[in-house]
N, C-alpha and C positions, 0 to 999 in steps of 0.2 A: 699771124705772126708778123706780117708786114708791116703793120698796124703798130706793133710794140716798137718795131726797132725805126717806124720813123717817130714817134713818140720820143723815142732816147733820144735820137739826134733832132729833135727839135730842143730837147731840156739841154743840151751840149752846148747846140749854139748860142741858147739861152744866158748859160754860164761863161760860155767865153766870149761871149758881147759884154756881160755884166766887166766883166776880169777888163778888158778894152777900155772900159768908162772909166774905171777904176784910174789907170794908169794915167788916158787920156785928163780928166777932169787932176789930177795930181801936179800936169802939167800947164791947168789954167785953159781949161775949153770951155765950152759954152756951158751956158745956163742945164739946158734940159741934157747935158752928160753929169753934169753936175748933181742931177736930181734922181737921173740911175743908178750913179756909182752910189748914192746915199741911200740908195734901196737895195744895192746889192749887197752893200760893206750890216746895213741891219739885217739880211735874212743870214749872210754868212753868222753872225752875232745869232741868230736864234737856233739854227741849226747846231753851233757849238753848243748852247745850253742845253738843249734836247739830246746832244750828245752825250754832256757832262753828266744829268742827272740819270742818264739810262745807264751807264759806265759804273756811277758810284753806285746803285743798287742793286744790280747785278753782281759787282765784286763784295757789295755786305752781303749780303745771300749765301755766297762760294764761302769764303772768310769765319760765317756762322755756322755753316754746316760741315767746316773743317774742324771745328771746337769738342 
């Protein structure tokens, strides 16, 4: 079980290092902040679409078998 929850808190700081770039590089930081925050702001961007289309097919599913 140890295992898992340093696992979480590694994928944490992960994300809020990315969030940091973000903000830092927004503010005109170096090159390679520059280069996370543009791979954090695309995985944010993928994870929304994996969201979006898992959302919309699951609510047509509910929505057909309410008919």
């Amino acid at each position: 079980m140890s295992v898992i929850v340093l696992v979480l808190v590694g994928v944490l700081l992960l994300a809020v290092g990315g969030c940091v770039c973000v903000v830092w590089a927004s503010r005109g930081g170096p090159r390679w902040v520059r280069g996370v925050a543009a791979v954090t702001l695309g995985l944010g961007e993928v994870a929304r679409a994996v969201s979006r289309s898992g959302g919309r097919s699951r609510a047509g599913s509910n929505s057909d078998s309410g008919d």
